[in-house]
DSSP file (Angstrom, degrees, kcal/mol; ACC not computed):
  #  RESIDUE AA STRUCTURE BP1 BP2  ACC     N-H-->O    O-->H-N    N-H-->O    O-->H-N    TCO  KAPPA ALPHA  PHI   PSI    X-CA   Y-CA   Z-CA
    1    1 A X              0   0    0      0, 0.0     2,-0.1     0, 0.0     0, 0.0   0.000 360.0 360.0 360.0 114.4   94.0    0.9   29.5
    2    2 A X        -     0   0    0      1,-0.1     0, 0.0     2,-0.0     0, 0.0  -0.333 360.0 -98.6 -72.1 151.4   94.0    0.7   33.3
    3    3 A X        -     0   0    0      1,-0.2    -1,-0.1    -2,-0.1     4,-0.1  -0.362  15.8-125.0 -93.6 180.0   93.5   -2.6   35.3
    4    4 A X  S    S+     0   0    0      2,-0.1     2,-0.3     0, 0.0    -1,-0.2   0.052  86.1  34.7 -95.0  13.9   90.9   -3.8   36.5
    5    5 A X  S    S-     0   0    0      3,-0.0     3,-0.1     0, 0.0     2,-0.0  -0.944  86.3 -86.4-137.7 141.2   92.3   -4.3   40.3
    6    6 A X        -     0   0    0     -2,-0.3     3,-0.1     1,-0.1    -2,-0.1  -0.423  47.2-101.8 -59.5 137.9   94.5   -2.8   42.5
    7    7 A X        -     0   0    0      1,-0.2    -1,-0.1     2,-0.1     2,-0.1   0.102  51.1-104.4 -86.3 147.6   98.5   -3.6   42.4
    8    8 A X        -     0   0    0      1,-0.1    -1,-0.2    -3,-0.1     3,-0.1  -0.544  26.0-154.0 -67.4 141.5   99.1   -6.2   45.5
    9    9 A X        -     0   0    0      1,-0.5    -1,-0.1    -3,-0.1     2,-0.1   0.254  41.8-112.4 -90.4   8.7  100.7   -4.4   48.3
   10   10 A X        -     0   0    0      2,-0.0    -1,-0.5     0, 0.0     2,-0.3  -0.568  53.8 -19.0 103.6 177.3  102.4   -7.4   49.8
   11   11 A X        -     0   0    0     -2,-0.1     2,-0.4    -3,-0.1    -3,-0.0  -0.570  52.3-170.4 -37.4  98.1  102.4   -9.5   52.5
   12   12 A X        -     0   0    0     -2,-0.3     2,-0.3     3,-0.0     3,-0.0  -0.883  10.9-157.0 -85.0 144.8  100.6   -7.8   56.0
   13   13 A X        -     0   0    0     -2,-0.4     3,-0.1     1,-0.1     0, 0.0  -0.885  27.9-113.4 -96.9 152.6  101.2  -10.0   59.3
   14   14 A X        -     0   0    0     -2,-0.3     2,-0.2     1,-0.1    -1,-0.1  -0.106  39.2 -75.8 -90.0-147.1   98.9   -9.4   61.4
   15   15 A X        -     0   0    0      1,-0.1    -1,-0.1     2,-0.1     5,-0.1  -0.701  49.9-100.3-102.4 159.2   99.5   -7.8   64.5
   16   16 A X    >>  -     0   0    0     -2,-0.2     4,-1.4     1,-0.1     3,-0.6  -0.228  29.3-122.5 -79.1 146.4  101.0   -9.5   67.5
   17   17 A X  H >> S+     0   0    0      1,-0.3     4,-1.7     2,-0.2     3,-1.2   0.960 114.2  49.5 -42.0 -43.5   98.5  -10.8   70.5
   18   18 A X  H 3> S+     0   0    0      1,-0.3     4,-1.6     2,-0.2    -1,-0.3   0.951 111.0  49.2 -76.0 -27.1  100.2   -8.8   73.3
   19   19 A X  H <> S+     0   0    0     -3,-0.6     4,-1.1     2,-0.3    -1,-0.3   0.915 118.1  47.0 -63.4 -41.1   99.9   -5.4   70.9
   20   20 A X  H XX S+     0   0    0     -4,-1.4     3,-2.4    -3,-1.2     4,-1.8   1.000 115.2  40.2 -62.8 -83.7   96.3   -6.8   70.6
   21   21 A X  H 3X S+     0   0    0     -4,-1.7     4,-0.5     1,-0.3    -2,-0.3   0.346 112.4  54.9 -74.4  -5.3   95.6   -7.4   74.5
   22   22 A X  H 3X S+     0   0    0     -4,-1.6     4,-2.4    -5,-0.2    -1,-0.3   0.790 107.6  50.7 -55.1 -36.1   97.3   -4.1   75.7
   23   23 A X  H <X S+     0   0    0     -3,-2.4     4,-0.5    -4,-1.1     5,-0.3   0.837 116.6  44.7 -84.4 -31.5   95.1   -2.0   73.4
   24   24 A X  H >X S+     0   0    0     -4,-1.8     4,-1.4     2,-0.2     3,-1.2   0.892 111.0  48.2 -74.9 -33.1   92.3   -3.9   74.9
   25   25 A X  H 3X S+     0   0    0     -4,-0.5     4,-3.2     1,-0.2     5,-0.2   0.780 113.4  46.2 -62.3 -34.9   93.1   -3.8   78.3
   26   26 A X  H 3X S+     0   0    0     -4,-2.4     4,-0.7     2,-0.2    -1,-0.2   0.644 107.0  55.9 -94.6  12.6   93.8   -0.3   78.4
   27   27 A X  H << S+     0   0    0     -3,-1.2     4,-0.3    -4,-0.5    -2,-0.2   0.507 116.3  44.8-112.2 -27.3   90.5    0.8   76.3
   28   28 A X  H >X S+     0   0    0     -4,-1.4     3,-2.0    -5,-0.3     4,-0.7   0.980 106.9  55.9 -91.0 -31.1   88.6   -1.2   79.2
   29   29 A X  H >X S+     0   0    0     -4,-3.2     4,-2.8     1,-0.3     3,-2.5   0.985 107.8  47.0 -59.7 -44.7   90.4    0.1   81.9
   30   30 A X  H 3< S+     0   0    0     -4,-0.7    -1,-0.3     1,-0.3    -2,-0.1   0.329 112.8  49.8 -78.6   6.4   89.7    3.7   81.0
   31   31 A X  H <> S+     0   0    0     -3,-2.0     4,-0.9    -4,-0.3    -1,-0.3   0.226 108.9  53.0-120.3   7.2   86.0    3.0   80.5
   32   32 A X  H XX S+     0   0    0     -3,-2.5     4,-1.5    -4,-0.7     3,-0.6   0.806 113.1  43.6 -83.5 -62.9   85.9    1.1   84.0
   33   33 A X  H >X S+     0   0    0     -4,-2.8     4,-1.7     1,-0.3     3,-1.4   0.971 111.1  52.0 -59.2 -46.9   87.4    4.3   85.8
   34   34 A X  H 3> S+     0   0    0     -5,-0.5     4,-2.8     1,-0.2    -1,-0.3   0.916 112.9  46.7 -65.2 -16.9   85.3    6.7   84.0
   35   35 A X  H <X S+     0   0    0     -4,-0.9     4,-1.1    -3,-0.6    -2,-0.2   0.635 115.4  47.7 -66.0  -8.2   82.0    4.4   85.1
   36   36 A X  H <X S+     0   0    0     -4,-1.5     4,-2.9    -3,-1.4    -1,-0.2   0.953 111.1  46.7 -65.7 -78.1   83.5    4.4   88.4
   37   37 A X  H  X S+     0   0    0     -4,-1.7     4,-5.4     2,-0.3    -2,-0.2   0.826 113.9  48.5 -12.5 -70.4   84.1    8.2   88.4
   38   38 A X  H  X S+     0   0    0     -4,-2.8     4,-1.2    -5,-0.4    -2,-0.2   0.952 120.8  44.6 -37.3 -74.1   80.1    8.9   86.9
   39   39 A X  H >< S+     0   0    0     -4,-1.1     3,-0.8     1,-0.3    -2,-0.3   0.821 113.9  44.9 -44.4 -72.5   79.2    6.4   90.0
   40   40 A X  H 3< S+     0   0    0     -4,-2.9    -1,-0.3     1,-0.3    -2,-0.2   0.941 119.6  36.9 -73.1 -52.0   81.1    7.7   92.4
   41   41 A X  H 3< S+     0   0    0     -4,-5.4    -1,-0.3    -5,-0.1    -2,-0.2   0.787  81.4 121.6 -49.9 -30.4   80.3   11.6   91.7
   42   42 A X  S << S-     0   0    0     -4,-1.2     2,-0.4    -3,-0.8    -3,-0.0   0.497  79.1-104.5 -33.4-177.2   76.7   11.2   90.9
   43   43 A X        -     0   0    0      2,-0.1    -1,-0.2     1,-0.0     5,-0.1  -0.908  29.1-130.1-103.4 134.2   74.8   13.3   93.3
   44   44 A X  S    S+     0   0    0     -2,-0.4     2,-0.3    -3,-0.2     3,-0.1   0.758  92.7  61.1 -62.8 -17.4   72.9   10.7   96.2
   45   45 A X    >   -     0   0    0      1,-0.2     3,-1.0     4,-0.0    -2,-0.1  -0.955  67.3-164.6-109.2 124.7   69.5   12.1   96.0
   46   46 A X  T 3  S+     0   0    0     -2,-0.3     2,-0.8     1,-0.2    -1,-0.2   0.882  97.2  48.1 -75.9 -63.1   67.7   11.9   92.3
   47   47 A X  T 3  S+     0   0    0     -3,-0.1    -1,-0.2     2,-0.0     3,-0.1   0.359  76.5 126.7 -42.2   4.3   65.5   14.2   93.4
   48   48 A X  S <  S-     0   0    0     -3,-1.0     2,-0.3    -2,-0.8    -5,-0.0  -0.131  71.3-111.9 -66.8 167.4   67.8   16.8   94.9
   49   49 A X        -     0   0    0     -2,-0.0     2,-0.4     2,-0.0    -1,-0.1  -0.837  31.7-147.2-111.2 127.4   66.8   20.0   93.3
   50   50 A X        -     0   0    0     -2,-0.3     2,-0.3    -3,-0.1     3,-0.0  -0.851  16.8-127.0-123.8 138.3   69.9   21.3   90.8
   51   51 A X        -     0   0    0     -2,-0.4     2,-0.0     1,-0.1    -2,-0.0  -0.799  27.5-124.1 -72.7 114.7   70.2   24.8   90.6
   52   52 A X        -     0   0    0     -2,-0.3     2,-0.6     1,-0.1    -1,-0.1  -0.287  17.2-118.9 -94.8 177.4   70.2   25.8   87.0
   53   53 A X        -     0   0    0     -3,-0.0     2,-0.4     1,-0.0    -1,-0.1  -0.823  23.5-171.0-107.5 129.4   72.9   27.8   85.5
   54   54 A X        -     0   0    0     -2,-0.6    -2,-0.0     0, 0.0    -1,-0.0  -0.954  22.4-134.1-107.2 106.2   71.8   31.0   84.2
   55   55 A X        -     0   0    0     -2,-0.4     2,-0.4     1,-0.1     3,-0.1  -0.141  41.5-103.8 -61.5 122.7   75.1   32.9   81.9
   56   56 A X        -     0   0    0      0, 0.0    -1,-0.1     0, 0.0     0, 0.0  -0.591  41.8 -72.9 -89.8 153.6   75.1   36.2   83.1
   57   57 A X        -     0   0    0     -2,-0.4     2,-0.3     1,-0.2     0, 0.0   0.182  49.7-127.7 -35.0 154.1   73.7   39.5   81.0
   58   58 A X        -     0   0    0     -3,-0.1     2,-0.5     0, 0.0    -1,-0.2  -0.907  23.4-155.6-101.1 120.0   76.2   40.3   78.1
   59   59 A X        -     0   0    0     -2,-0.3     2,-0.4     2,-0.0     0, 0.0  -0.844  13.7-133.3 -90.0 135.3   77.2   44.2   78.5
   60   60 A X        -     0   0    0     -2,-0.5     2,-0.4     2,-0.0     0, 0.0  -0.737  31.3-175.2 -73.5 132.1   78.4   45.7   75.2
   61   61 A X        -     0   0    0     -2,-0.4     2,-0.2     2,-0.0    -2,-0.0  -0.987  14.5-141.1-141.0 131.3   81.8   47.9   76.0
   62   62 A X        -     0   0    0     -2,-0.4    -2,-0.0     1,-0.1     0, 0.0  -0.620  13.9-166.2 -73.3 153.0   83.7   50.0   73.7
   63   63 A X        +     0   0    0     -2,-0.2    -1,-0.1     2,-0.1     2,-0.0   0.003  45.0 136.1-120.3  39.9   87.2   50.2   73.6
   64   64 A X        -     0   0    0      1,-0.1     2,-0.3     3,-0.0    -2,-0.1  -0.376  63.1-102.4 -62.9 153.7   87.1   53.2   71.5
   65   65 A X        -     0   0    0      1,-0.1     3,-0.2    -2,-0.0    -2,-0.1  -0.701  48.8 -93.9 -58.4 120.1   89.8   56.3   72.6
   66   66 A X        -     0   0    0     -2,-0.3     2,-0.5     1,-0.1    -1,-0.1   0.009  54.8 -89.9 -25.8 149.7   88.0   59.1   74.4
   67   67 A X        -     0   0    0      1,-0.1     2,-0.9    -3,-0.1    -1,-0.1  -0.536  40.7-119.3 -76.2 115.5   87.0   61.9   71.8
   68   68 A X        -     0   0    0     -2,-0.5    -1,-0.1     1,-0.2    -2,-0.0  -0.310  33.3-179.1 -53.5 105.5   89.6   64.4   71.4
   69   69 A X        +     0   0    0     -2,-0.9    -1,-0.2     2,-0.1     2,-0.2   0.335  50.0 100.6 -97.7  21.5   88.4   68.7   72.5
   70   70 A X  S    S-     0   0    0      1,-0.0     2,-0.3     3,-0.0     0, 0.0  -0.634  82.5-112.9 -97.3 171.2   91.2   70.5   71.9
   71   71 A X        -     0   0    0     -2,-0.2     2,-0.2     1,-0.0    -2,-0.1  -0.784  43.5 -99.2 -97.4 133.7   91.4   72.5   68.8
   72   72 A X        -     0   0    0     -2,-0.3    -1,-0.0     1,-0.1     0, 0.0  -0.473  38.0-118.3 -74.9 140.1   94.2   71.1   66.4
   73   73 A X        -     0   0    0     -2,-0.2     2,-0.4     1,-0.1    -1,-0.1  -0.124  22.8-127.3 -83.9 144.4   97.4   73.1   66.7
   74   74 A X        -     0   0    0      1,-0.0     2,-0.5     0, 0.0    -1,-0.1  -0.702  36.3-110.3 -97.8 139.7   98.9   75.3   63.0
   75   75 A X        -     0   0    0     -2,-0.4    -1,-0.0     1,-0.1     0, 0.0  -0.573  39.9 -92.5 -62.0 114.4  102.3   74.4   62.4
   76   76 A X              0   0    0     -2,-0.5    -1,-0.1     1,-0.2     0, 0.0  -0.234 360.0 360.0 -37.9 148.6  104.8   77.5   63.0
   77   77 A X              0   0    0     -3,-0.1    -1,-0.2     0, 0.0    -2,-0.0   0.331 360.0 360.0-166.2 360.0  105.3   79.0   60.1
């Protein structure tokens, strides 16, 4: 018969403040610089006129070997 809870794993501590307050510090710095980044690149005009990006025509190319015209060669014999 199996039991009816899972076996204790022990004792966790939790984790230390500064472990805490690096992980935070550095998950806000790196969403300050990229709003910084957005900000600072944006374009100045909303209304400038963006060019849109058209991908240009896809050619099909074979890489087959040219087709052999010589006549295949008899073995001496």
């Amino acid at each position: 018969m199996s039991p009816s809870r899972a076996p204790a794993r022990g004792y966790r501590p939790p984790r230390p403040r500064g472990e805490v307050l690096t992980a935070v510090l550095g998950v806000a710095l790196v969403v300050a610089v990229a709003s910084a980044l957005i900000w600072l690149l944006a374009p100045d005009d909303p209304d400038a006129d963006i060019p849109e990006f058209t991908p240009p025509p896809i050619t099909a190319t074979t890489t087959l070997p040219p087709s052999s015209t010589t006549t295949p060669s008899t073995a001496p014999g």
